[in-house]
LUMVEX-468581 format. One record per residue (C-alpha): residue number from 1; residue in three letters; x, y, z. Coordinates in Angstrom, 2 decimals, decimal comma, padded with zeros to 5 digits. Example, Ala and Ser with C-alpha at 12.3 -4.5 7.8 and 13.67 -1.06 7.14 Angstrom:
2
+-----+--------+---------+---------+---------+
! num ! residu !       x !       y !       z !
+-----+--------+---------+---------+---------+
!   1 !    ALA !  012,30 ! -004,50 !  007,80 !
!   2 !    SER !  013,67 ! -001,06 !  007,14 !
+-----+--------+---------+---------+---------+
// end
This chain:
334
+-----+--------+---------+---------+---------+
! num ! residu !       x !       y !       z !
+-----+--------+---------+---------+---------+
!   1 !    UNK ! -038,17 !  026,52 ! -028,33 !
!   2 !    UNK ! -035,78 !  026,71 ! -025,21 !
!   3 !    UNK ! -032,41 !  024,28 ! -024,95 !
!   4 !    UNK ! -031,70 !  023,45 ! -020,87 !
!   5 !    UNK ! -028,47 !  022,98 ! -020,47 !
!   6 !    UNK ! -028,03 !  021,79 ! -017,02 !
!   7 !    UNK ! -030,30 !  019,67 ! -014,54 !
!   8 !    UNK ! -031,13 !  023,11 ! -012,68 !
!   9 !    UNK ! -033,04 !  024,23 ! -015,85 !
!  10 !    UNK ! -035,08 !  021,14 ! -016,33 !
!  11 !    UNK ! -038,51 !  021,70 ! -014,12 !
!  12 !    UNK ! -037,95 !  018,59 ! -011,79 !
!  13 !    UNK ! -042,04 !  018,39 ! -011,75 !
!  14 !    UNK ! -042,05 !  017,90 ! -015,57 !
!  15 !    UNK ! -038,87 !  015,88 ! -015,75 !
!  16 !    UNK ! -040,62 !  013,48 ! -013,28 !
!  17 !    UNK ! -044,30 !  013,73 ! -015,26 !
!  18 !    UNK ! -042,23 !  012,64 ! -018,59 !
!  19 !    UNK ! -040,53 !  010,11 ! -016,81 !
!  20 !    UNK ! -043,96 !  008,43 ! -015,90 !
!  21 !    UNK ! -045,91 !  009,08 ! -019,28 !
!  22 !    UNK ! -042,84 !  008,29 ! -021,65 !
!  23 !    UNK ! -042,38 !  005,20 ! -023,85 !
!  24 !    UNK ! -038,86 !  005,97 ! -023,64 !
!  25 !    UNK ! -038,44 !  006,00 ! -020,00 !
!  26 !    UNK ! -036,11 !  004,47 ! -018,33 !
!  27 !    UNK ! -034,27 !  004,50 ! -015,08 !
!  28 !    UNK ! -030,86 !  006,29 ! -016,74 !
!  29 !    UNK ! -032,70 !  008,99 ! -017,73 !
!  30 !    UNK ! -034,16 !  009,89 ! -014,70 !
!  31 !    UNK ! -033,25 !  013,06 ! -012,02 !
!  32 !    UNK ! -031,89 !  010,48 ! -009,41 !
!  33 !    UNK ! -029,52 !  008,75 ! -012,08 !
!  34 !    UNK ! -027,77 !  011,96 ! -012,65 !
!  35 !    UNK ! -027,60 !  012,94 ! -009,16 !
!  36 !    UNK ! -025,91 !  009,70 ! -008,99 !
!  37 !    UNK ! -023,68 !  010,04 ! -011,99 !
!  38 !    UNK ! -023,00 !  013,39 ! -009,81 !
!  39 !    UNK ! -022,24 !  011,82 ! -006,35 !
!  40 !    UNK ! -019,25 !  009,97 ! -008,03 !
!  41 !    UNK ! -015,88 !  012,64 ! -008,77 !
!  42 !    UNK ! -014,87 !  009,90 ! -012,24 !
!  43 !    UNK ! -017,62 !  010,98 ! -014,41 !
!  44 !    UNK ! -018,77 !  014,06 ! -015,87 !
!  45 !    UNK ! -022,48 !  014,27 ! -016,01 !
!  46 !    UNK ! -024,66 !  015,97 ! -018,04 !
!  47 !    UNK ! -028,26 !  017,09 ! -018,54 !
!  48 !    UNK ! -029,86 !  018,31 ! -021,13 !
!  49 !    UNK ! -033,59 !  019,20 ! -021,95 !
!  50 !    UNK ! -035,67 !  021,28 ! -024,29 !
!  51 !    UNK ! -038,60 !  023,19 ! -024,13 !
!  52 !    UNK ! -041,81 !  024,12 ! -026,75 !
!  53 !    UNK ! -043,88 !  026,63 ! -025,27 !
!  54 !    UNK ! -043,03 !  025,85 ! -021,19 !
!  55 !    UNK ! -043,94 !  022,11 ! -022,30 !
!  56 !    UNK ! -040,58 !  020,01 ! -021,72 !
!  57 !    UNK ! -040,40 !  017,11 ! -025,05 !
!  58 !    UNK ! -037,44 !  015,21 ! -023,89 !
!  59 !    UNK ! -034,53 !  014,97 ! -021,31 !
!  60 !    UNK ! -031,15 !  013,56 ! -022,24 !
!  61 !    UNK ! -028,67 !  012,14 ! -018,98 !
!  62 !    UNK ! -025,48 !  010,93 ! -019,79 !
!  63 !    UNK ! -021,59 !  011,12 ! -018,73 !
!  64 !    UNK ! -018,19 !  012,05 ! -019,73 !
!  65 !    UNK ! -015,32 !  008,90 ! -019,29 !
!  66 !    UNK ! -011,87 !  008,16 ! -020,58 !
!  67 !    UNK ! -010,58 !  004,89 ! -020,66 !
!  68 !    UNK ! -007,20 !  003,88 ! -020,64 !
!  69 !    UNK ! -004,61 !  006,05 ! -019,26 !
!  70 !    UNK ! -002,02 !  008,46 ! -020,13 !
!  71 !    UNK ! -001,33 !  009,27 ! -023,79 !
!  72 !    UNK ! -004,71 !  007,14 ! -024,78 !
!  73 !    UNK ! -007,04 !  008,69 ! -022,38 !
!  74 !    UNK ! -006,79 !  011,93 ! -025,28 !
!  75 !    UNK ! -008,66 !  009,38 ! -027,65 !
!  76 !    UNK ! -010,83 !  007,51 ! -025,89 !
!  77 !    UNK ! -012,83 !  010,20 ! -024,19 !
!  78 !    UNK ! -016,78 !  009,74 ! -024,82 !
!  79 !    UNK ! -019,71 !  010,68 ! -023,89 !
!  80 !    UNK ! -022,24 !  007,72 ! -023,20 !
!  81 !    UNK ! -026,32 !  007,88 ! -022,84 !
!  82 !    UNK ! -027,47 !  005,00 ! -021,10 !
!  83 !    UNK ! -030,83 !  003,55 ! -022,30 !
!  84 !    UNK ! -031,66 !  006,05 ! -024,70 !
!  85 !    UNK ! -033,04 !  009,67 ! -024,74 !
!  86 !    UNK ! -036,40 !  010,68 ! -022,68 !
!  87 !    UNK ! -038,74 !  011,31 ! -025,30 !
!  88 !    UNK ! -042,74 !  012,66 ! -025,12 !
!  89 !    UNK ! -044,69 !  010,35 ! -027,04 !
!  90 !    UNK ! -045,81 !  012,85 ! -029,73 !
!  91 !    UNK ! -042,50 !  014,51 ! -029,73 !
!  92 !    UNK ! -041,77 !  015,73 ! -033,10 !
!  93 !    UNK ! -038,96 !  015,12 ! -035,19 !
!  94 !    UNK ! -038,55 !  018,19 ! -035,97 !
!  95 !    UNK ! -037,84 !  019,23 ! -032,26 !
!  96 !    UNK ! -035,97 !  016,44 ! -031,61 !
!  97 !    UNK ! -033,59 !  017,71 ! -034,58 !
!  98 !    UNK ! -033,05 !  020,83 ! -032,68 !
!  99 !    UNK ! -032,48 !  019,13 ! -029,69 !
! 100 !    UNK ! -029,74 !  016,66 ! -031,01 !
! 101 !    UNK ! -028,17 !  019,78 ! -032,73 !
! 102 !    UNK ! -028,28 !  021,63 ! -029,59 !
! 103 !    UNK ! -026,67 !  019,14 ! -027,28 !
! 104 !    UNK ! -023,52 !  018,15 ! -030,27 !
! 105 !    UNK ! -022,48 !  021,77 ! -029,86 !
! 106 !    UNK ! -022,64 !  021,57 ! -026,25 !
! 107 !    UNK ! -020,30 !  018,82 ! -026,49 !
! 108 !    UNK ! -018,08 !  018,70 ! -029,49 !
! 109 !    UNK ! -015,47 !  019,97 ! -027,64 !
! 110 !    UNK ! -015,28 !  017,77 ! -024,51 !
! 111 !    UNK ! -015,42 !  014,41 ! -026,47 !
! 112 !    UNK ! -014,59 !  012,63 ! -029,32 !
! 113 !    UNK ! -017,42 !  010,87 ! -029,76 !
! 114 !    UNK ! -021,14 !  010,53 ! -028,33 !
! 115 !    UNK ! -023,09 !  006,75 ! -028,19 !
! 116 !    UNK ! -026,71 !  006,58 ! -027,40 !
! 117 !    UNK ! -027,23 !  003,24 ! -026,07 !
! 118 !    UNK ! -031,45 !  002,68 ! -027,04 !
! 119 !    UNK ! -033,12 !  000,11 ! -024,68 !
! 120 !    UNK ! -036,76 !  001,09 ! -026,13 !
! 121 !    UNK ! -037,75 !  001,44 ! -030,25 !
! 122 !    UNK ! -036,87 !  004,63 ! -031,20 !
! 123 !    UNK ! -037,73 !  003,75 ! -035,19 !
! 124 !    UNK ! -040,33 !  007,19 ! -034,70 !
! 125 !    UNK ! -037,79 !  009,75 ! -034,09 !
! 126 !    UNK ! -035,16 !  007,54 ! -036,47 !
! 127 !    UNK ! -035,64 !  010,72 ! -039,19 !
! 128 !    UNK ! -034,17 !  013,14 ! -036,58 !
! 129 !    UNK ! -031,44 !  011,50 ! -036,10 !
! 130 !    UNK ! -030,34 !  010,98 ! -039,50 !
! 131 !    UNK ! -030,76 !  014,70 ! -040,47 !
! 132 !    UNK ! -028,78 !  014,93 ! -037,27 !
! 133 !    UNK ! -025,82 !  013,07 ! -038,97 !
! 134 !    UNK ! -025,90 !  010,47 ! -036,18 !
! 135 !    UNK ! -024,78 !  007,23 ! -037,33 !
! 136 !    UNK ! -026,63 !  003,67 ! -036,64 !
! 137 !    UNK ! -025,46 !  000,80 ! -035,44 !
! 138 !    UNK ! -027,67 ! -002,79 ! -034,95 !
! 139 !    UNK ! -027,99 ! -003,60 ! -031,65 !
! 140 !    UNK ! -029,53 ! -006,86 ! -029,39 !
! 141 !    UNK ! -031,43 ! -006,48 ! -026,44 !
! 142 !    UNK ! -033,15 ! -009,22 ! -024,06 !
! 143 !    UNK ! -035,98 ! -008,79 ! -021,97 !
! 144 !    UNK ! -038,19 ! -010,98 ! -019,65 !
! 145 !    UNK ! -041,84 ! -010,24 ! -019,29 !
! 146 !    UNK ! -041,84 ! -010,56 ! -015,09 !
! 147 !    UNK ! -045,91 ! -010,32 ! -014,38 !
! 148 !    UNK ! -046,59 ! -013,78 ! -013,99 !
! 149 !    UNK ! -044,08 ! -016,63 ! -012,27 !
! 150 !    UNK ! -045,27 ! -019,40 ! -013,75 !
! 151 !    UNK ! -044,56 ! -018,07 ! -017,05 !
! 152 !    UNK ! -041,03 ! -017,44 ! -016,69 !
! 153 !    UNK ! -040,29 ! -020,98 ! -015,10 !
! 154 !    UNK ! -041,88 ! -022,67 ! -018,19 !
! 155 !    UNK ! -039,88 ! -020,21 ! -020,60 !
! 156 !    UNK ! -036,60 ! -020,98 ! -018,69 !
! 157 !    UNK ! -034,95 ! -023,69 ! -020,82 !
! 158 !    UNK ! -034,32 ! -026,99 ! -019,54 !
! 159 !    UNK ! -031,11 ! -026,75 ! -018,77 !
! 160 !    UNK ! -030,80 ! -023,49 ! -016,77 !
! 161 !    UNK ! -033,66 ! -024,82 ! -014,58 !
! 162 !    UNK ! -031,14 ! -027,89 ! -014,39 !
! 163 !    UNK ! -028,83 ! -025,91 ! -013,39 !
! 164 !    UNK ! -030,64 ! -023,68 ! -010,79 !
! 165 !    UNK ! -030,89 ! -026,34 ! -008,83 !
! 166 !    UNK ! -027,79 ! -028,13 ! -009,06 !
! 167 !    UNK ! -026,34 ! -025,08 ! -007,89 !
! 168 !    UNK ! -028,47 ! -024,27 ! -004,90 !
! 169 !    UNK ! -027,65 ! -028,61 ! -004,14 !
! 170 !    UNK ! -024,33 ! -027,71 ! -004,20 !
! 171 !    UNK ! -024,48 ! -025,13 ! -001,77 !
! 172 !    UNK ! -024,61 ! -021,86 ! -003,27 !
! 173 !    UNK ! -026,85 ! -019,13 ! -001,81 !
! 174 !    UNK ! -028,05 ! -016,14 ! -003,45 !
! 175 !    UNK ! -027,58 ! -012,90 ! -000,51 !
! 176 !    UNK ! -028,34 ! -009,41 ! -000,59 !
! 177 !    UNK ! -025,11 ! -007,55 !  000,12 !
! 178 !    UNK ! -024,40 ! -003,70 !  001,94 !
! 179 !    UNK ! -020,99 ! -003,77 !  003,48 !
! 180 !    UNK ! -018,16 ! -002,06 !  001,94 !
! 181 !    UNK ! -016,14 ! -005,73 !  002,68 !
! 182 !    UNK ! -018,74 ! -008,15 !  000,70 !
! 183 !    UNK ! -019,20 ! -005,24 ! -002,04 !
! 184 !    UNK ! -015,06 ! -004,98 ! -002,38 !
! 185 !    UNK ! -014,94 ! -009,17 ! -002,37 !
! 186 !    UNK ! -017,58 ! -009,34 ! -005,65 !
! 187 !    UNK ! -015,67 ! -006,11 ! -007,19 !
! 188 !    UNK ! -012,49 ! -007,98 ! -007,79 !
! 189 !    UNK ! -014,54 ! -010,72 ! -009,01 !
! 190 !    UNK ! -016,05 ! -008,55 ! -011,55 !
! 191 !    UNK ! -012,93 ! -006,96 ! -012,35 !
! 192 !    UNK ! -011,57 ! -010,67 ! -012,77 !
! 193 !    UNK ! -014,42 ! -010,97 ! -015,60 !
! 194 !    UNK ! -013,53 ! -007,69 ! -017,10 !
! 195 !    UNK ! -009,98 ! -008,18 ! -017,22 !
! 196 !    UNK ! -010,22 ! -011,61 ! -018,71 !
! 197 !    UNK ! -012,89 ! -011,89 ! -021,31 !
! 198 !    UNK ! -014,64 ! -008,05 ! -021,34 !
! 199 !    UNK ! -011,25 ! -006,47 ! -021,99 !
! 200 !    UNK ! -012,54 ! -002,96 ! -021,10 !
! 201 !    UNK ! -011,93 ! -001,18 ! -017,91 !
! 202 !    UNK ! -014,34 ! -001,14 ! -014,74 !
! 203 !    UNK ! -015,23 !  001,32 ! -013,38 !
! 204 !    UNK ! -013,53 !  002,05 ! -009,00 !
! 205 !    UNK ! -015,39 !  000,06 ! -006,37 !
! 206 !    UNK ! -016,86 !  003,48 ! -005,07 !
! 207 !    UNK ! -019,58 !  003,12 ! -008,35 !
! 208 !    UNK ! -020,88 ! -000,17 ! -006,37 !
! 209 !    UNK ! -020,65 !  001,10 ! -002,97 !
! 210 !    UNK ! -022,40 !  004,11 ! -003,79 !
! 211 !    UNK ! -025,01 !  002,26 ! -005,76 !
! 212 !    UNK ! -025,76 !  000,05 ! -003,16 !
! 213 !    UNK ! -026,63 !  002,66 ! -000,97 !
! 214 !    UNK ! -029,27 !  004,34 ! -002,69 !
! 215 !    UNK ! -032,74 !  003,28 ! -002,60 !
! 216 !    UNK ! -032,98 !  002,19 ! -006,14 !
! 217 !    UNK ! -029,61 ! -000,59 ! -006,05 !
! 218 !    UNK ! -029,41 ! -003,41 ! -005,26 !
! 219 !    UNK ! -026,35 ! -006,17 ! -005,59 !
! 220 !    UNK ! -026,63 ! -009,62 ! -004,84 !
! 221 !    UNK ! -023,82 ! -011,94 ! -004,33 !
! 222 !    UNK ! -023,72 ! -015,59 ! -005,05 !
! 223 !    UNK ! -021,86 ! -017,58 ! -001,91 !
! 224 !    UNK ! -020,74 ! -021,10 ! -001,36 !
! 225 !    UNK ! -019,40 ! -021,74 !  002,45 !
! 226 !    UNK ! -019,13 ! -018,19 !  002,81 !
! 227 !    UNK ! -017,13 ! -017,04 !  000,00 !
! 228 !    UNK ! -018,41 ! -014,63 ! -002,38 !
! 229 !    UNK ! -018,44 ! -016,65 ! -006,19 !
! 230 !    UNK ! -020,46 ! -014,45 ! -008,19 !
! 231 !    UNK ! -023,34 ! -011,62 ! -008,08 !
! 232 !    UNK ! -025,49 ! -009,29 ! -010,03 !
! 233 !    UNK ! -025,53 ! -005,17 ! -009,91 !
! 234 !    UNK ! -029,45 ! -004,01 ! -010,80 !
! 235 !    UNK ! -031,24 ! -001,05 ! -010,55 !
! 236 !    UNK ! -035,22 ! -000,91 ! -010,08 !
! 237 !    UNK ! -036,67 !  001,67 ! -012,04 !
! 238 !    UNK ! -039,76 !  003,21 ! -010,34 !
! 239 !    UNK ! -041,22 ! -000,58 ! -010,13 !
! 240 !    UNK ! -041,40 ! -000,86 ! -014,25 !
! 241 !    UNK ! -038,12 ! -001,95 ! -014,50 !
! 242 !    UNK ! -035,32 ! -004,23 ! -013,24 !
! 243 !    UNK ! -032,04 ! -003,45 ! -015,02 !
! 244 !    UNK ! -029,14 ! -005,97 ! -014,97 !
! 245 !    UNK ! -025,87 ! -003,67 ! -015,00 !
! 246 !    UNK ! -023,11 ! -005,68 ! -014,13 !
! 247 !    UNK ! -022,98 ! -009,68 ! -013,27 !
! 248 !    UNK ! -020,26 ! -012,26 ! -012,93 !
! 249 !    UNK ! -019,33 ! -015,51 ! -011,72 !
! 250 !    UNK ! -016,40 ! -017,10 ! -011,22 !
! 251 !    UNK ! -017,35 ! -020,25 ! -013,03 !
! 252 !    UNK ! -014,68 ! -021,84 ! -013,90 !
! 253 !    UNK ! -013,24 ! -022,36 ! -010,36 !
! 254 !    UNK ! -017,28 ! -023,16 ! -009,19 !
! 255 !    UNK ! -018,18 ! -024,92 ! -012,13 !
! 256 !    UNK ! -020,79 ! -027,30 ! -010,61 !
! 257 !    UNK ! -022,10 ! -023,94 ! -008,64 !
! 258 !    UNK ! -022,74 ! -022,20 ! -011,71 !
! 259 !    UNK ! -022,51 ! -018,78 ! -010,10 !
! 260 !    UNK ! -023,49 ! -016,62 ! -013,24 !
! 261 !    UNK ! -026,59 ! -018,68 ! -013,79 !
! 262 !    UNK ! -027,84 ! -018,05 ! -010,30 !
! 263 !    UNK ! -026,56 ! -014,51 ! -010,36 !
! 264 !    UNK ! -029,36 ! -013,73 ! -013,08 !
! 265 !    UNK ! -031,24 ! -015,73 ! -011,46 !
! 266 !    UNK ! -031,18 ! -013,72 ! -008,58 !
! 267 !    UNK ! -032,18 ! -010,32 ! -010,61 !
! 268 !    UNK ! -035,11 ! -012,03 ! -012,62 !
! 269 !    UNK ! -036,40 ! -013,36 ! -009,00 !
! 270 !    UNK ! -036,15 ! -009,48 ! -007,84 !
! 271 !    UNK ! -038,14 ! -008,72 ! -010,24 !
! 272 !    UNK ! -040,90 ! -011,53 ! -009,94 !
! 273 !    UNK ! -041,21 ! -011,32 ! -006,35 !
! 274 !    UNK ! -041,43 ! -007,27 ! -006,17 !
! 275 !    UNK ! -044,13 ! -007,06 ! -009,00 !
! 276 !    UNK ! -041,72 ! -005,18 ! -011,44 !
! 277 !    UNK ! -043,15 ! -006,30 ! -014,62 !
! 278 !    UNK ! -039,73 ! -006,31 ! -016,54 !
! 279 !    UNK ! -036,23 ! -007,41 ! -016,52 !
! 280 !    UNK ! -033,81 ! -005,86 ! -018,77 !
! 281 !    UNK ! -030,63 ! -007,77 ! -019,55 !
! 282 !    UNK ! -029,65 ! -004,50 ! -021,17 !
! 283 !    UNK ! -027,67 ! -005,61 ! -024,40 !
! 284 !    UNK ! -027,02 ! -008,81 ! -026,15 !
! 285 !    UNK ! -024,51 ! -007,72 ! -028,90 !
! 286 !    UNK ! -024,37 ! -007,52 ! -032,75 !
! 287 !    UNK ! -026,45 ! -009,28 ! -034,87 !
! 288 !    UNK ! -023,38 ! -009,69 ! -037,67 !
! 289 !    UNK ! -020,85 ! -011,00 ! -034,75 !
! 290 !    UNK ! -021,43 ! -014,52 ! -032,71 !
! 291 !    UNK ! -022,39 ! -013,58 ! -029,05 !
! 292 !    UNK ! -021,38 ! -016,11 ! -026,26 !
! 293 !    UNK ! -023,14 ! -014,29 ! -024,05 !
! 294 !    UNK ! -026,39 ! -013,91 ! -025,69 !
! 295 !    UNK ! -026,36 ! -017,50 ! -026,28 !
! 296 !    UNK ! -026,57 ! -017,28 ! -022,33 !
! 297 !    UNK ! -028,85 ! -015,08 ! -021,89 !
! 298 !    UNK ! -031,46 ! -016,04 ! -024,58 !
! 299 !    UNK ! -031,51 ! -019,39 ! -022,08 !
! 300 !    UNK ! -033,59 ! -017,50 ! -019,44 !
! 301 !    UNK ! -036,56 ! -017,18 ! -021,88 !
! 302 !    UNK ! -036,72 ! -013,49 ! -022,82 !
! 303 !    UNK ! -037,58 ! -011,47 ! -025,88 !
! 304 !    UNK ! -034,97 ! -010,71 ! -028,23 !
! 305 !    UNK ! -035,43 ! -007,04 ! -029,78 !
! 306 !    UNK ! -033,42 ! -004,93 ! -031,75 !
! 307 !    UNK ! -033,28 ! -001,31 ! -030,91 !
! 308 !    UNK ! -029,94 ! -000,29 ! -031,72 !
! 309 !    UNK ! -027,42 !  002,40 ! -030,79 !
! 310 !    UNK ! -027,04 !  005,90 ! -032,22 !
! 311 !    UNK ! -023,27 !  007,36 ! -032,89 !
! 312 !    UNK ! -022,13 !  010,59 ! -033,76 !
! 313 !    UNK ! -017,94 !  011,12 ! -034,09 !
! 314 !    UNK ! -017,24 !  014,63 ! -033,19 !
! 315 !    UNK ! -013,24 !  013,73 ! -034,02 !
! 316 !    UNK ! -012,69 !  011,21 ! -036,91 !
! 317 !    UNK ! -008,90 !  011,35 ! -036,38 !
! 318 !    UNK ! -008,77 !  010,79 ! -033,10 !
! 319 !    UNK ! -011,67 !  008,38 ! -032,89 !
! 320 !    UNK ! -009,88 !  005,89 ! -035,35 !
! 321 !    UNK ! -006,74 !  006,52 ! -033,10 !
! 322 !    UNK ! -008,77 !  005,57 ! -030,32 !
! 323 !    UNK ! -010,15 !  002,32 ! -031,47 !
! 324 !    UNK ! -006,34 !  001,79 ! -032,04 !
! 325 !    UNK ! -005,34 !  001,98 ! -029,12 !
! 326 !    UNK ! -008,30 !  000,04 ! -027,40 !
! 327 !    UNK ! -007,00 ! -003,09 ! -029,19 !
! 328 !    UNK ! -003,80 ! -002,60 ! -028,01 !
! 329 !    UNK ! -004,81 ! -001,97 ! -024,63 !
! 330 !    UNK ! -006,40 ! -005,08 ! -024,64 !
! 331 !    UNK ! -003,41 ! -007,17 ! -025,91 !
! 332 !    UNK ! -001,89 ! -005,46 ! -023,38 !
! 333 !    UNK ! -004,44 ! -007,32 ! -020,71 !
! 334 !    UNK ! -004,00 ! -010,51 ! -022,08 !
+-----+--------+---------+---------+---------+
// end
């Protein structure tokens, strides 16, 4: 068994053959996504990989943040995996238990806590995890089957297809946008959104700007006489994927243009009219907790599916500080 502790060490050959063949794939676990995480001087990235006899079993990408600022940015520091680790298919638990053990040492000390964010069924490995002292949390996910048009119009309900329409007869247009200008106009609308309702911080324009300049991003903006009203951030993922990152509308001001509804419009349409076979609303909250927003989503016809999110608190103390002084941060927004 060999631990990789870098991106250099994984054998970009194999990375990229487990990347087609896994179950587990998805984009944020791919080479390109952590060149990207790389690109951008906020995060920390990481890669990490193991070996069993020269045959690579499973990747993990992820980043370093801090949110808040000054004294809080000591407790909030985390380390987030996007969509879930890169497994083989006949991975075994067993090396998967290494693995996880392997990558908490490399990390204890720069964090205070590490969340896996799952986007595909991880209920085989579940046992490694456990032993691994990772804790689990229930978690919602959407997704829209995208292989056949008709299909998704008829399981759009009534009154988003209502409302499709009404918006496009009240003049909004969906547009693909590149410029730093148009990218900067749907930024502060999105940072609008966050500050408002999301209460958590944003991450700097240069995330979007960058993103839309690589050849798997793409952002499209929602206009009405010219003015940028809403817009959706996705990534296409090898053409098996569309993944729905960020999206916003400013709806109350363009109620009757209902710029979030068109804005997800706009991804699932990607989607259908590239042949990617899947959009991926990624995340739809709790089950215990009412969800506004997967109320909103689960009105564009997808499957619901519960995959969950792994934790594991490398700092207790701080950790419970931290969620602390997250809620006050965001009384401090409001």
């Amino acid at each position: 068994m060999k631990f990789l502790s870098s991106a250099s060490e994984i054998d970009a050959m194999q990375w990229r053959l487990l990347v087609q063949e896994s179950r587990t794939a998805t984009f944020f676990q791919t080479r390109e996504c952590y060149d990207f995480y790389a690109a951008l001087p906020f995060f920390e990235p990481f890669a990490f990989g193991i070996e069993q006899n020269n045959d690579l079993q499973a990747v993990a990408v992820g980043y370093i943040e801090k949110n808040g600022f000054g004294f809080f940015k000591n407790f909030t520091k985390r380390a987030i995996i996007q969509g879930g680790i890169l497994l083989k298919n006949d991975a075994k638990n067993d090396v998967i238990g290494i693995f996880l053990d392997e990558i908490i040492k490399k990390i204890n000390k720069e964090t205070i806590f590490l969340e896996i964010r799952n986007l595909n069924d991880y209920s085989q490995w579940k046992p490694a995890f456990e032993k691994a002292k990772f804790l689990y949390q229930k978690h919602y996910n959407i997704f829209i089957e995208t292989t056949d048009v008709q299909k998704v119009m008829c399981n759009l309900s009534q009154s988003k297809r209502r409302q499709i329409k009404i918006a496009r007869q009240n003049g909004s247009e969906i547009s693909q946008i590149t410029n730093i200008e148009e990218i900067t106009e749907l930024y502060y609308c999105l940072k609008k959104l966050y500050n408002s309702k999301i209460k958590t911080p944003l991450f700097p324009v240069e995330f979007f700007v960058t993103l839309s300049q690589k050849d798997f991003g793409e952002i499209f903006a929602i206009k009405c006489d010219g003015k940028i009203i809403g817009g959706i951030v996705v990534v296409n993922f090898i053409d098996k994927a569309v993944y729905e990152w960020f999206v916003c509308g400013c709806d109350r001001e363009f109620h009757r243009n209902y710029p979030s509804v068109l804005a997800t419009w706009a991804g699932i349409d990607f989607a259908l009219q590239n042949g990617i076979p899947k959009f991926d609303f990624m995340g739809a909250g709790v089950p215990e907790k009412p969800y506004g927003v997967r109320e909103f989503k689960s009105k564009f016809g997808g499957k619901q599916v519960e995959y969950g999110r792994f934790y594991y608190v490398f700092n207790p103390f701080k950790y419970k500080l931290g969620k602390v002084g997250v809620k006050f941060l965001k009384l401090l927004s409001k």
